[in-house]
C-alpha angles and dihedrals in degrees: 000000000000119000120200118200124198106244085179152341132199141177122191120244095188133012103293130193092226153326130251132175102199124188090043106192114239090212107097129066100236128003110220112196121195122187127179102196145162121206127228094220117115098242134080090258150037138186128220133197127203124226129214117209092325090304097150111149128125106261094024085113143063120198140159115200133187104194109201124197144169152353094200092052093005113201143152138216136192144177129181123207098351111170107215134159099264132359099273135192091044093117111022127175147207115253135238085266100054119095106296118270096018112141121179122229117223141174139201131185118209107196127205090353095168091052116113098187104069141030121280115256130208131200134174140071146219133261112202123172120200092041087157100028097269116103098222101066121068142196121217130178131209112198135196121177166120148214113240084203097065114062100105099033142067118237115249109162124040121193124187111199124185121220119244110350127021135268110274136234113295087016094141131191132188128190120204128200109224133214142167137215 
């Protein structure tokens, strides 16, 4: 049976740049981080990146995406293998254009974070509605990825950063620490 453990919670209350959970105990087996956000940018969408222990630069990162949209202008986007600076697309938000008080759900995976012999792997994605303005359409993310920094340290400190505004007033994240039986 596995059991999950809340390291910390947190809901804005004001817009904030990012949000960031430091002195990250080894002791569990996965960390699993939901959010539930709403971005300041004036537009019906933003993107967000994690960051694993300040690692930023441009490359740090693997990640595959299958961005997903519609239906009233349905379309689909992918990359494969991308190297970013951080793994983007993870939690995501509506935008400032998008209806009022939605807020998008999202979810991330963060595997073997204490090992120091491989790479750290992601996995998760983010559900939006209102992605044009109508409530009707929706935007949802699949992620794969790593962090080519990490292979020989635990992760201590996780940022999320959203893309271009900030998260918004009442945008919450958790972070769970994971283990199995």
């Amino acid at each position: 049976m596995a059991a999950f453990e809340v390291i910390d919670h947190v809901q804005f209350g004001s817009d904030t740049a990012y949000y960031e959970k430091t002195s990250i105990p080894d002791t569990y087996q996965h960390l699993y981080i939901l959010g539930c956000s709403r971005s300041t940018r004036s537009a019906y969408a933003d993107g967000s990146g994690i960051r694993l222990n300040g690692h930023s630069s441009n490359g740090d990162y693997h990640m595959s995406t299958i961005l997903i949209w519609g239906p009233s202008s349905p379309g689909a986007y992918d990359t494969v293998g991308d190297t970013q600076s951080s793994i983007g697309y993870f939690m995501d938000s509506p935008g400032a254009s998008a209806e009022s008080n939605v807020f998008g759900t999202s979810h991330c995976w963060i595997l073997d974070y204490a090992a120091e012999d491989k790479f750290t792997g992601m996995l998760g994605g983010a559900s939006s509605v209102g992605y044009s303005g109508d409530t009707n359409d929706y935007q949802h993310t699949f992620n794969h990825g790593h962090c080519t920094q990490t292979k020989t340290e635990k992760i201590h400190t996780v940022r999320i950063i959203n893309g271009v505004g900030n998260f918004a007033a009442g945008s919450a994240f958790t972070i769970y620490g994971v283990n199995s039986a």
